[in-house]
C-alpha positions in Angstrom: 11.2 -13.2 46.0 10.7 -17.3 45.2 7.2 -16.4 44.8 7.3 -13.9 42.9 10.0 -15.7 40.4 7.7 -18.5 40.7 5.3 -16.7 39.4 6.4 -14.8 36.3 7.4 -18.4 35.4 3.7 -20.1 35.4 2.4 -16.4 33.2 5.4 -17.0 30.8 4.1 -20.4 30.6 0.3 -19.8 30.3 1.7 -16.8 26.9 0.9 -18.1 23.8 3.8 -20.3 22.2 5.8 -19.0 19.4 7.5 -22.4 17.3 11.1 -22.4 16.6 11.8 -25.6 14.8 15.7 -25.3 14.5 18.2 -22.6 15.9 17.9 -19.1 14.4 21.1 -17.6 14.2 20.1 -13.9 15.0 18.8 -14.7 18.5 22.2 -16.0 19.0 23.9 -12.9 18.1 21.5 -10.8 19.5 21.0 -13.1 22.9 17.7 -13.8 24.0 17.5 -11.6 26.9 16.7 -8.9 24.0 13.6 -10.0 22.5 11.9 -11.2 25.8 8.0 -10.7 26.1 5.1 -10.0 27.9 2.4 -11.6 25.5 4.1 -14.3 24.3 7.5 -17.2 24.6 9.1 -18.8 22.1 8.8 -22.6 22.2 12.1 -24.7 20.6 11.2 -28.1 19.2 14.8 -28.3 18.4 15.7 -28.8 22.2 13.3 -31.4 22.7 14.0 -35.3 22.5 10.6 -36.1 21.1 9.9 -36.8 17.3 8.8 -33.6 15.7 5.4 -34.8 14.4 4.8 -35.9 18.4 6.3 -33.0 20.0 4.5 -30.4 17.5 1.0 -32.6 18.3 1.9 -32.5 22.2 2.1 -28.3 21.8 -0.3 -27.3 19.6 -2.8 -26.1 21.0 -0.8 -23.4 22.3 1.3 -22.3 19.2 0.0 -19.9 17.8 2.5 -18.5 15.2 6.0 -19.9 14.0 9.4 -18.3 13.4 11.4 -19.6 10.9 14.9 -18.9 8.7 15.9 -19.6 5.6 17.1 -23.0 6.1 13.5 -23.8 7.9 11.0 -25.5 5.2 7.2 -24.7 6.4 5.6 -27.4 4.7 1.6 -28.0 4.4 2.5 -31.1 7.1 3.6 -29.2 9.5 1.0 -26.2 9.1 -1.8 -29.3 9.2 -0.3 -30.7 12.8 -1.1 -26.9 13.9 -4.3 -25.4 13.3 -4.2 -22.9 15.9 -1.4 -20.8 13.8 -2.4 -17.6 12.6 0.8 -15.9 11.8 4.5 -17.2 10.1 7.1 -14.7 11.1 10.7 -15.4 9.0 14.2 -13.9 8.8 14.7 -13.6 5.5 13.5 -11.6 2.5 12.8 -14.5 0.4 9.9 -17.2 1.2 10.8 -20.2 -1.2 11.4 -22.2 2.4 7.0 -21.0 3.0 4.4 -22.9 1.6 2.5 -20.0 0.8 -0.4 -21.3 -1.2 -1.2 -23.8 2.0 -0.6 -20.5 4.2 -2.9 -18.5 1.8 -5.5 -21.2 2.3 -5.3 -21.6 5.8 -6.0 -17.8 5.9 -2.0 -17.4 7.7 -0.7 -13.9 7.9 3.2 -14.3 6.3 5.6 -11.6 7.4 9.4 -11.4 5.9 12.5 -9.3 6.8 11.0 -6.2 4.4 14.1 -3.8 4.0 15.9 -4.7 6.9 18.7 -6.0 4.9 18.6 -4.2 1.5 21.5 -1.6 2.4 23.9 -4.5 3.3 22.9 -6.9 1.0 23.3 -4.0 -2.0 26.6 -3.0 -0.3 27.8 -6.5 -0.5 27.0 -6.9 -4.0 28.8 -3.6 -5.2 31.5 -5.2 -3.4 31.5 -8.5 -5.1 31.4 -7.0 -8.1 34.3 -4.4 -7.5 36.0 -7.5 -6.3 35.6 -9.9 -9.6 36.3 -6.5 -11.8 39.6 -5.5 -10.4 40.4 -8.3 -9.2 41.0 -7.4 -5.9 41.1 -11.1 -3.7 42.9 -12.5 -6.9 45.8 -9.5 -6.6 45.9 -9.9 -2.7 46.6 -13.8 -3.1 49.3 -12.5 -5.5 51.0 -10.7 -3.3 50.5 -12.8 -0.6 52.1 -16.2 -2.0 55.4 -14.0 -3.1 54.5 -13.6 -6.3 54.5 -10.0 -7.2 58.6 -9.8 -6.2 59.5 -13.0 -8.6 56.9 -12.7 -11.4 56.3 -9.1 -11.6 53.1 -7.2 -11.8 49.8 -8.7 -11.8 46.9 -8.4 -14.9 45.1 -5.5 -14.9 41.2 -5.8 -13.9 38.6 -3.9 -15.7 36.9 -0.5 -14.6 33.6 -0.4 -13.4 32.1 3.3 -14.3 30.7 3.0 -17.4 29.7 -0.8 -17.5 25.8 -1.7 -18.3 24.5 -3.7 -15.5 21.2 -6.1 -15.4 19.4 -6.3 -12.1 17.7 -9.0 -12.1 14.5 -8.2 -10.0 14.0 -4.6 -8.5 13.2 -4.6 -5.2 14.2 -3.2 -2.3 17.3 -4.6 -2.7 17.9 -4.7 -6.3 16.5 -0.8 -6.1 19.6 -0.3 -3.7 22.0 -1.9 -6.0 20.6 0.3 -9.0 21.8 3.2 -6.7 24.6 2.3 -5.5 26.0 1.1 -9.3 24.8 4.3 -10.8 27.0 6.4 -8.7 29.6 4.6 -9.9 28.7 5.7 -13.4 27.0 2.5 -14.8 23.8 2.7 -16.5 21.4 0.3 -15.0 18.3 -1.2 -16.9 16.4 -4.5 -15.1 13.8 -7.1 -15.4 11.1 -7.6 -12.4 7.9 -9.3 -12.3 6.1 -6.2 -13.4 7.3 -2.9 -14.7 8.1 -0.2 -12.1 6.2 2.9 -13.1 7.9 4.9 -10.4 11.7 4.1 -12.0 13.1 5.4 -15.3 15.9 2.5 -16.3 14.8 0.5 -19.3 12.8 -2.3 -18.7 13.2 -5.4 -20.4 10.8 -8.3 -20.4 13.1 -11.2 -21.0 16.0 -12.5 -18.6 18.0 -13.4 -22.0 17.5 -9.8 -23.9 18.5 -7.9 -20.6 21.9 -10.1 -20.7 22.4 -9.6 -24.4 22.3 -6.0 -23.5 24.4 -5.4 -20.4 28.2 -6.1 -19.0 27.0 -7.5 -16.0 23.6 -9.1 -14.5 23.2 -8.7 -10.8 20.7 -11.5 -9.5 18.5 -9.9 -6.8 15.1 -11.6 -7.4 13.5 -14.2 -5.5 13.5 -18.3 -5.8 10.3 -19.3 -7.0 8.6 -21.5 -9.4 9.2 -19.4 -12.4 12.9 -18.4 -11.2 14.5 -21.6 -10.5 17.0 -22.1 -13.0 16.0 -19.0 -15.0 19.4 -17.9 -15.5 21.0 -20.5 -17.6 23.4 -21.5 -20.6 21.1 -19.1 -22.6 21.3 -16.7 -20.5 24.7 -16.8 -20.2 25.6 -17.0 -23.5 23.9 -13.8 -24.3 25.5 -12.2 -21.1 28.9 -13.0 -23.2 32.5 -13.9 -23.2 33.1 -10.0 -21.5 29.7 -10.6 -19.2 30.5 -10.8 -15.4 27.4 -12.3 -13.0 26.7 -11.2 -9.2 24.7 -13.5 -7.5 22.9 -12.2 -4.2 19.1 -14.0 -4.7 19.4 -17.8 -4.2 21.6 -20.1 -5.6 19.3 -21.9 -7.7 17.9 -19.1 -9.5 21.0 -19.9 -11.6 21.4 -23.3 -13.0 25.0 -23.9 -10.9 25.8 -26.7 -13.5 26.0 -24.6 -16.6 27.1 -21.4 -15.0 30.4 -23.5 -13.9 30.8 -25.0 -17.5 30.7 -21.3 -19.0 33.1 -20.4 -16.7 35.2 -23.2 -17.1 35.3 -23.3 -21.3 35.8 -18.8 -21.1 32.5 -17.9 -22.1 31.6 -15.7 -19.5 34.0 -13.3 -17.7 33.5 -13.4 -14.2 31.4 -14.4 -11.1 31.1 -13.2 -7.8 28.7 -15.3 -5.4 27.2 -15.5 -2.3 24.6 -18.3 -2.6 24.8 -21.6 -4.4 22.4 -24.6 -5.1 23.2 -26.5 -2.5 24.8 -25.0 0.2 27.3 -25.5 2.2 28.4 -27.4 -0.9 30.6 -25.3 -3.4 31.4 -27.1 -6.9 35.1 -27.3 -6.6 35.8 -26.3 -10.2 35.4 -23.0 -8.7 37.5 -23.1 -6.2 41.0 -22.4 -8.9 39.6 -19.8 -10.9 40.8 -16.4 -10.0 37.6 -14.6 -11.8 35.1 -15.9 -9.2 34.6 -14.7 -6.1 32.9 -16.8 -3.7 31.4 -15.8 -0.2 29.8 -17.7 2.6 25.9 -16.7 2.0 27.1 -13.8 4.8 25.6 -10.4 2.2 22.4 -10.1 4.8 24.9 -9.9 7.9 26.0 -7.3 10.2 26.0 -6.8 13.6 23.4 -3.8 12.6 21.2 -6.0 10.4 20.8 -8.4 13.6 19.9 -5.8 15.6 17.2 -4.4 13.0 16.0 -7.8 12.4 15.5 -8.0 16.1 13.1 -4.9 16.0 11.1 -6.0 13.3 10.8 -9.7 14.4 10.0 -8.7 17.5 7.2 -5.6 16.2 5.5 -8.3 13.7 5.4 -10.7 16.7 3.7 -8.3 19.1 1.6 -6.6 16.7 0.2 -10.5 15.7 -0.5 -10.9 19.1 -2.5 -7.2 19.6 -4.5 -7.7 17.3 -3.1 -4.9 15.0 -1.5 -5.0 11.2 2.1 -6.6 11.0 5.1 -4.3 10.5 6.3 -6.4 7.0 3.4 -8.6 6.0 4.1 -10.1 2.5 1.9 -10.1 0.0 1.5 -11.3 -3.7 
């Protein structure tokens, strides 16, 4: 029985080595009995005591593909210390934390988390913005500090059928949000990259002309280049002193500083966020104002979504190493 143990331990170390450079949280939900393989093993820098530049130059010859999370960066340094890479697997939708141009050029295969999360993530974001309309977490701290018996009722919130929303990039997941908001009764219209020529909501070239013509803007596009910062005072100020803003992308896709300042001086309604610029850090200005809603960078997570991840991880890691097309390769 030794033997045999001893065994399956020298072919799990002769697999090819997958990288993990710091903890990824879904194997820790998930437990890594689950994704177990017969063609490769995953090889964690982040438990070794050995500088990263050494311990990645000790290893690789036999890494041969990296997994990686949001908080992650996979920098043109690292990709250089490992030539034999062919494939970066991540856990996330967006790839701002992938050098893609260095991946491009190296001829790297790139797979993200497709559609895996695009039901919860647009769930979450209806959510948010049900929240930040009828005030929902700003009436339950009213009734939970004593106030509704000594001050009376509380303000009324606004309804949501009817509103114009503003996706901000339509996706997967800002396609789910579209959905989900028009069977509330909202009309939906959207800027993206390109126009969808399968979808009938209006398009609308500029970020600004889409605000000046909706109630609220939804943020569902990812952080590049061209989107950092893109939603800003200008934006904002189009959006309006009515306008409410749902933030499900990446925080800095908004520029934090004037978003707070148009919240603080009234000149937008409402915000309900689950990413900021610099997270974990939260600008405290926000913290007393009972028209934001703020949440933990959590809209991608459910106990479902892990296990889904799981799968697809898992399918573009083995279909990498079969020689056969990923399940979610990104491309351009």
């Amino acid at each position: 029985m030794m033997a045999v143990s001893t065994d399956c331990h020298k072919a799990q170390q002769d697999f090819p080595k997958v990288l993990i450079l710091k903890p990824i949280s879904f194997l820790a939900h998930v437990g890594e009995r689950h994704v177990a393989s017969n063609k490769f093993t995953f090889l964690k820098a982040y438990e070794s005591s050995l500088p990263l530049h050494q311990f990645l130059s000790t290893h690789s010859p036999s890494i041969k593909a990296i997994l990686s999370s949001v908080g992650t960066p996979i920098t043109a340094d690292i990709l250089q210390l490992l030539p034999e890479v062919g494939v970066v697997v991540t856990t996330s939708v967006g790839l701002n934390q992938v050098d893609l141009p260095e991946c491009r050029r190296r001829g790297i295969k790139v797979a993200n988390a497709g559609s895996v999360f695009s039901d919860d993530v647009a769930d979450f974001a209806a959510g948010l913005l049900i929240d930040v309309l009828r005030k929902v977490s700003a009436s339950d701290g009213y009734v939970r500090k004593g106030l509704w018996a000594t001050k009376g009722d509380y303000p009324l919130g606004s309804k949501l059928g009817g509103k114009r929303i503003g996706i901000v990039g339509l996706g997967s997941i800002g396609f789910a949000v579209a959905k989900r908001l028009e069977a509330f009764g909202c009309s939906i219209s959207y800027n993206s990259r390109k126009r969808k020529p399968h979808v009938s909501y209006p398009f609308y070239e500029s970020v600004c002309e889409l605000a000046a013509n909706c109630d609220v803007l939804v943020i569902c596009c990812e952080l590049t280049d061209q989107t950092r910062h893109m939603i800003n005072k200008e934006v904002l100020s189009a959006l309006g002193k009515e306008g409410v803003i749902v933030n499900i992308g990446r925080g800095a896709i908004i520029n934090e500083k004037e978003m707070v300042q148009c919240l603080v001086q009234g000149e937008i309604a409402g915000a309900g966020l689950d990413v900021f610029e610099n997270e974990p850090d939260v600008p405290v200005e926000l913290f007393a104002m009972d028209n934001v809603v703020l949440s933990p960078h959590i809209a991608v997570f459910t106990p479902e979504s892990f296990l889904d991840l799981m799968d697809l991880v898992m399918g573009n890691l083995e279909a990498f190493f079969s020689n056969k097309p990923l399940l979610s390769e990104y491309g351009d």
